[in-house]
C-alpha positions in Angstrom: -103.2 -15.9 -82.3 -104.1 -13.1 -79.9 -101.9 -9.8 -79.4 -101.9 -11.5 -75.9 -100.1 -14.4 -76.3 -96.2 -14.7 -76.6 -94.4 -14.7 -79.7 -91.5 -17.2 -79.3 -89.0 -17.6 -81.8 -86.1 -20.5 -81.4 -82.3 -19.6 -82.3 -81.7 -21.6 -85.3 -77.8 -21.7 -84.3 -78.0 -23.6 -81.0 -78.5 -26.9 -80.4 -75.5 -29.7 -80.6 -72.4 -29.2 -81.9 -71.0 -31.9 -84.7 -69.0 -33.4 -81.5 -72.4 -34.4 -79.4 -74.4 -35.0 -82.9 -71.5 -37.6 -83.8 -71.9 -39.2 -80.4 -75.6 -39.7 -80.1 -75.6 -40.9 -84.1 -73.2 -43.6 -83.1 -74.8 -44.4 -79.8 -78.5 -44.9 -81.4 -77.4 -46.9 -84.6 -75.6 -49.0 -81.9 -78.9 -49.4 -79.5 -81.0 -50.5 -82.7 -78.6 -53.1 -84.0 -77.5 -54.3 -79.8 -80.4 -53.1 -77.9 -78.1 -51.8 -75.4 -74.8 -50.0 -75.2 -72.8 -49.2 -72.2 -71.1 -45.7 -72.2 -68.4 -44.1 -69.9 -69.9 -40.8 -68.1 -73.2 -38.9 -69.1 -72.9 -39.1 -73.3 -73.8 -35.3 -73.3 -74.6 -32.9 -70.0 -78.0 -33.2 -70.6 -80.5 -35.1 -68.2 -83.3 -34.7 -70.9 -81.6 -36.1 -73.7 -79.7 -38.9 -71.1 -82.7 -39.9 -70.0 -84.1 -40.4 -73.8 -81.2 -42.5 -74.7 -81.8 -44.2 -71.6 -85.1 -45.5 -72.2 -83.4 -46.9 -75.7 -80.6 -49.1 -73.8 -77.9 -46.6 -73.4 -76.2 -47.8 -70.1 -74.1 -45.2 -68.2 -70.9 -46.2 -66.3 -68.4 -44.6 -64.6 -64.8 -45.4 -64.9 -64.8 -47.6 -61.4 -67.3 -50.1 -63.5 -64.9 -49.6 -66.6 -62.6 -52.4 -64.6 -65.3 -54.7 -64.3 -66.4 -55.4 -68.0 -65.3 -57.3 -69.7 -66.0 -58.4 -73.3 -68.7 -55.6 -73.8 -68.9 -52.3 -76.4 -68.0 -48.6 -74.6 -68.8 -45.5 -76.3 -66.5 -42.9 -75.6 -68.3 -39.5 -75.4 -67.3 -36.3 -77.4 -65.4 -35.2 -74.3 -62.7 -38.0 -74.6 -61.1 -39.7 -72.1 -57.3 -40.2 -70.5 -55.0 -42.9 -71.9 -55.8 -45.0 -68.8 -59.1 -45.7 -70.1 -57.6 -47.3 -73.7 -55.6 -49.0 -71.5 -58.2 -50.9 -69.5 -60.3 -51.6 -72.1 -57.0 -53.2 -74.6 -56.8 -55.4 -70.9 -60.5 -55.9 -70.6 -61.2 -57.0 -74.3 -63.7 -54.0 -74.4 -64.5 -52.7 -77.9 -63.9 -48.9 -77.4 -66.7 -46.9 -79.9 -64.8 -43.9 -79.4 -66.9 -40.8 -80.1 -64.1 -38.1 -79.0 -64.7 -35.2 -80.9 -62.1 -34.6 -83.1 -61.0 -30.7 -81.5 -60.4 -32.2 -78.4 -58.5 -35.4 -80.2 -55.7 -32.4 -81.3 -56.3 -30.5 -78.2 -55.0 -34.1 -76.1 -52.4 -34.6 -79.3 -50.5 -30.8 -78.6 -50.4 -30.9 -74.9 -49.0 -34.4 -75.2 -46.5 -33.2 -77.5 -45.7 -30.2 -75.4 -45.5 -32.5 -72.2 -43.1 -35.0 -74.3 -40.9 -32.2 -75.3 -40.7 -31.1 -71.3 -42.7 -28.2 -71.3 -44.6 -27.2 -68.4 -48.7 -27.1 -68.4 -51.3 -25.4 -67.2 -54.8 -25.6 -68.4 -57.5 -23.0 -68.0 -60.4 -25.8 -67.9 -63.6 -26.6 -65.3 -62.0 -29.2 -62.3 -63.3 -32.5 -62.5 -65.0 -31.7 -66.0 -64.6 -34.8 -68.4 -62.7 -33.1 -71.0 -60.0 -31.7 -68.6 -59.6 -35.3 -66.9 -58.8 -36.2 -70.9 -56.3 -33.5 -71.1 -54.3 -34.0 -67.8 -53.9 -37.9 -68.3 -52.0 -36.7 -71.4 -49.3 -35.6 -69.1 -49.4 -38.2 -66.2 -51.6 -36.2 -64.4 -48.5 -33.2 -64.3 -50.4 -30.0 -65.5 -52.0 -27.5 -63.4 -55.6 -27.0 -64.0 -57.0 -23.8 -62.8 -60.7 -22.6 -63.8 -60.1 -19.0 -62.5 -57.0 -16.9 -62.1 -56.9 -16.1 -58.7 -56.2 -19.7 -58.2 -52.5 -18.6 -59.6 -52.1 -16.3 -56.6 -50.2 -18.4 -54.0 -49.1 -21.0 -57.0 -45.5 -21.8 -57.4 -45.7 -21.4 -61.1 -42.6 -21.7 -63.5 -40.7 -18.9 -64.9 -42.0 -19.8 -68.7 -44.9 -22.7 -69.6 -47.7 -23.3 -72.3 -51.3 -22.2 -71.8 -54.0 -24.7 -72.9 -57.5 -24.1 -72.3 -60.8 -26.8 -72.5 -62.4 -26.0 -75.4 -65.3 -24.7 -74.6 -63.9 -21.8 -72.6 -64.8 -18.2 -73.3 -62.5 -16.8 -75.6 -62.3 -13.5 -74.1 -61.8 -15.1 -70.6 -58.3 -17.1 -71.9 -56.9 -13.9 -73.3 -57.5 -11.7 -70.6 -55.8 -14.8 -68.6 -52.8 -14.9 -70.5 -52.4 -11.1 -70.5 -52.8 -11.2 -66.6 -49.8 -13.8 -66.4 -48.1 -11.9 -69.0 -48.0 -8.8 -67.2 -46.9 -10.6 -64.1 -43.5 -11.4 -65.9 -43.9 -15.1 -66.9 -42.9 -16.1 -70.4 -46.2 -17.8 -71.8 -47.2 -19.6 -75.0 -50.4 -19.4 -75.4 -52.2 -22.3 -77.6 -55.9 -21.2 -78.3 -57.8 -24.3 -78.4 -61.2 -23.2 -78.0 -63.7 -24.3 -80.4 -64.6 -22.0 -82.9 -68.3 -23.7 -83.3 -68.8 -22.5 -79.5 -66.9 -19.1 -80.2 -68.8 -18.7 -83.1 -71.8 -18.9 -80.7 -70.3 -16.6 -78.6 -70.6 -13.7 -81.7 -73.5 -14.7 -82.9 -75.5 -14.7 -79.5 -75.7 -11.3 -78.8 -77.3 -10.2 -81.8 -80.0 -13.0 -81.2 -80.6 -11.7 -77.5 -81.4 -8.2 -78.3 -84.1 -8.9 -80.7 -86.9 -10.5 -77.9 -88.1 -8.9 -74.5 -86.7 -12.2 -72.7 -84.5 -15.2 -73.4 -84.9 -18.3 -71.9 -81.8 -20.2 -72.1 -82.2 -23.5 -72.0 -79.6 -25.9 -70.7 -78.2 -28.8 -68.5 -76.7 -27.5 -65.3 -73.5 -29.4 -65.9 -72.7 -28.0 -69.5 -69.7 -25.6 -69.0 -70.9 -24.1 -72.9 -74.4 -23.9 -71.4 -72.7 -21.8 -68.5 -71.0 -19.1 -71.1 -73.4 -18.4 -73.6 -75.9 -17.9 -70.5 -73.5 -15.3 -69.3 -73.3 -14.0 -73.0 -77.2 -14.0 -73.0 -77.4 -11.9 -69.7 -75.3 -9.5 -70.9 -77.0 -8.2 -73.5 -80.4 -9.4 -72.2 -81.1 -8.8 -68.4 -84.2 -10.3 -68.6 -82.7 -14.0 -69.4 -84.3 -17.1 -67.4 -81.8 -20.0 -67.2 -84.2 -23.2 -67.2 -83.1 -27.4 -67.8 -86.7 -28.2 -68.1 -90.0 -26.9 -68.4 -90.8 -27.8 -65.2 -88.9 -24.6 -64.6 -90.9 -22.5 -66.6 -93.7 -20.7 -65.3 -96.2 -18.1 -66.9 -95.2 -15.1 -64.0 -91.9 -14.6 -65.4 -93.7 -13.4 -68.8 -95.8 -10.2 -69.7 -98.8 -10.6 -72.2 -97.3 -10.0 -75.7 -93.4 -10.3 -75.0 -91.1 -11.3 -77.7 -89.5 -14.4 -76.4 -86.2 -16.3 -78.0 -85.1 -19.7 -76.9 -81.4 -20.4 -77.1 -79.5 -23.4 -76.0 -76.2 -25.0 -75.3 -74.0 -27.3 -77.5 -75.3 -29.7 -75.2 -79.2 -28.6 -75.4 -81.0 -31.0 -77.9 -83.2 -29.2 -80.8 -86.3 -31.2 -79.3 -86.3 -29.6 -75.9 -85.9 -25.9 -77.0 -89.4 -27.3 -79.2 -90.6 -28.5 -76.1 -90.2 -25.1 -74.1 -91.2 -23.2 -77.4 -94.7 -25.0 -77.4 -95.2 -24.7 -73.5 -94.7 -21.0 -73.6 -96.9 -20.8 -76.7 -99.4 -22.9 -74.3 -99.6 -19.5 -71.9 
């Protein structure tokens, strides 16, 4: 190797979390036995590795099609899914493979515990995201989802409630939300449910970021994980390139020589951070 070319190192902590790694395990041992597999949403927010499973048989539906089929296997993604959906499926004869990650299984378990003891909800999660739809259907649809506080502003919000938030939040983003709403005068109980492998990620980030002249971050555009540890990134590394493929890459953004670390999502599979790894190794 020249003292020209780019020394890229990957970040041996990203990559998919036990939840997505559970999913796709299930999902391929399914497509080699069946051949094909149908499965509710995108199994991880991903195109790359969608596309991969894909081209094995994987068969992606959304929950309109759920009503459909009949007599066929679903996996249920790590993000779980809203009561509604078991319900449709005991109707439909579907055999549910249900993939839900286990932290969001207790996440949906307390806030239907709270909502069944009449506390009122509010959840500090991404609108529309697939976990969050999981979450709400646990109370009938009743909890107020907001993804940033100034939402709050004009909300008629109860004197007291219980804080939940999706699980891949930022930690440091809940607290300083339930310190704002404390010091507004409402009585809050605040349940951290964020997931310590992604907080973990969160610590262990910034350390990795300072050590390289750039980080490229590589990610779906739909992974709310992918979003905050990209911010995490930029923070302590200015010169981070956001990038879902290596179609994105390009030799300009690079000097000859830099230090360069690839880090991912818990969505971003190992085989794509190779894949950017040997392109920018190919400059």
């Amino acid at each position: 190797m020249g003292e020209h070319n780019l020394q890229v190192t990957i970040d041996q902590d990203s990559g998919f979390c036990f939840g997505v790694v559970y999913a796709i395990d299930m999902a391929e041992e399914i497509l080699a036995e069946d051949g094909y597999l149908y499965c509710l949403g995108d199994i991880v927010h991903n195109d790359e590795e969608v596309e991969r499973l894909k081209a094995m048989g994987l068969r992606i539906i959304e929950h309109d099609e759920l009503v459909n089929l009949r007599n066929e296997k679903v996996l249920i993604r790590a993000h779980g899914e809203a009561p509604e959906t078991y319900k449709i499926a005991l109707e439909n004869n579907i055999t549910l493979i249900d993939a839900s990650c286990p932290v969001v299984l207790k996440l949906q378990n307390r806030i239907k515990t709270s909502y069944d003891n009449n506390e009122k909800i509010l959840i500090f999660g991404k609108h529309g995201h697939a976990e969050v739809v999981g979450l709400q259907g646990q109370t009938n649809g009743d909890a107020l989802v907001f993804q940033d506080i100034i939402e709050l502003e004009d909300a008629e919000l109860p004197a007291s409630f219980t804080l939940y938030s999706q699980t891949t939040k930022s930690m440091d983003k809940f607290y300083s939300v339930k310190e704002q709403l404390l010091s507004r005068g409402y009585e809050v109980k605040a349940n951290d449910t964020i997931c310590r492998q992604v907080s973990n990620r969160d610590k262990d980030l910034p350390a990795f970021a300072v050590k390289f002249n750039k980080i490229v971050f590589v990610s779906g555009k739909k992974s709310s994980n992918g979003k905050v540890l990209y911010e995490v990134c930029r923070k302590h590394n200015p010169n981070t390139y956001f990038v879902s493929s290596i179609s994105e890459l390009n030799p300009n953004m690079f000097a000859p020589g830099d230090t360069v670390g690839i880090a991912g999502a818990t969505s971003t599979p190992m085989w794509l951070m190779q894949q950017v790894k040997a392109e920018l190794e190919s400059y």
